[in-house]
C-alpha positions in Angstrom: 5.4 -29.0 -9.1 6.4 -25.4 -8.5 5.3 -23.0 -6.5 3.5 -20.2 -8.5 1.1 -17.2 -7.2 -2.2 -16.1 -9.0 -1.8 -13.0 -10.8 -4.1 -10.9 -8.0 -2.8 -12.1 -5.0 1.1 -11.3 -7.0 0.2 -8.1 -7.5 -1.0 -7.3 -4.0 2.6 -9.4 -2.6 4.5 -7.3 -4.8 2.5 -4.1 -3.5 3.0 -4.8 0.1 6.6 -5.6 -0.7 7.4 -2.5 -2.1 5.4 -0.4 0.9 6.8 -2.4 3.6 11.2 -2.1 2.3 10.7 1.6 1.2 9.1 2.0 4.9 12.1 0.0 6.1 15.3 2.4 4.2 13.2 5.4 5.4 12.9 4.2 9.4 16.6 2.9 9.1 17.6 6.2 7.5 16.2 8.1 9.8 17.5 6.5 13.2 20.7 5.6 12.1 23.7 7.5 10.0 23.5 5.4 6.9 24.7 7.2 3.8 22.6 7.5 0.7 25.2 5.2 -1.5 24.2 2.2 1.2 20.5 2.9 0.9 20.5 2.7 -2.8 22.7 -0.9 -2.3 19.4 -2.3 -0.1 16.8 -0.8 -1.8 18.9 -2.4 -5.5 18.9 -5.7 -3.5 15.3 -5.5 -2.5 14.3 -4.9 -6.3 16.8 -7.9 -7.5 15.1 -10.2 -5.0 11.7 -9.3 -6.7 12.9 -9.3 -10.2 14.2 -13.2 -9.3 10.9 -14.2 -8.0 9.0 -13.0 -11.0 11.5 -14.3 -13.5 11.4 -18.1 -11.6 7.9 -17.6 -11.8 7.0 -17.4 -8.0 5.3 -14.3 -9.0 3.1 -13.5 -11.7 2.2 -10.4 -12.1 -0.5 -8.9 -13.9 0.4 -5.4 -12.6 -3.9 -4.9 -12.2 -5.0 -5.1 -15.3 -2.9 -2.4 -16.6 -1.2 -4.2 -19.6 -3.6 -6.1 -21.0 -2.3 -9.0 -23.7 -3.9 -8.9 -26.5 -5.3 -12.8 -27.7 -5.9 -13.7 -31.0 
């Protein structure tokens, strides 16, 4: 059995996620001398561990309702 995430609560995951890193390159920016070539490394690696989550299917994400499938 593996572990999988309504689309809803996905979408809200992914949401905070992506608040909560960007908040994290901006405070670490901003108190430390990082350069800009080393915040666009974390903020790729932030994205790549999202990308694997959605494409093992942790995450499903229906990105609310904004792409709707069309069923036959």
């Amino acid at each position: 059995m593996k572990f999988q995430l309504n689309p809803l609560a996905s979408d809200i995951l992914i949401s905070i996620y992506v608040v909560v890193t960007l908040f994290f390159r901006f405070k670490l920016e901003n108190n430390t001398e990082v350069s800009y070539l080393n915040s666009i490394v974390m903020g790729a690696a932030f994205v790549v561990i999202l990308w694997a989550l959605i494409k093992l299917k942790v995450l499903n994400p229906n990105w609310f309702g904004l792409f709707n499938k069309k069923s036959n």
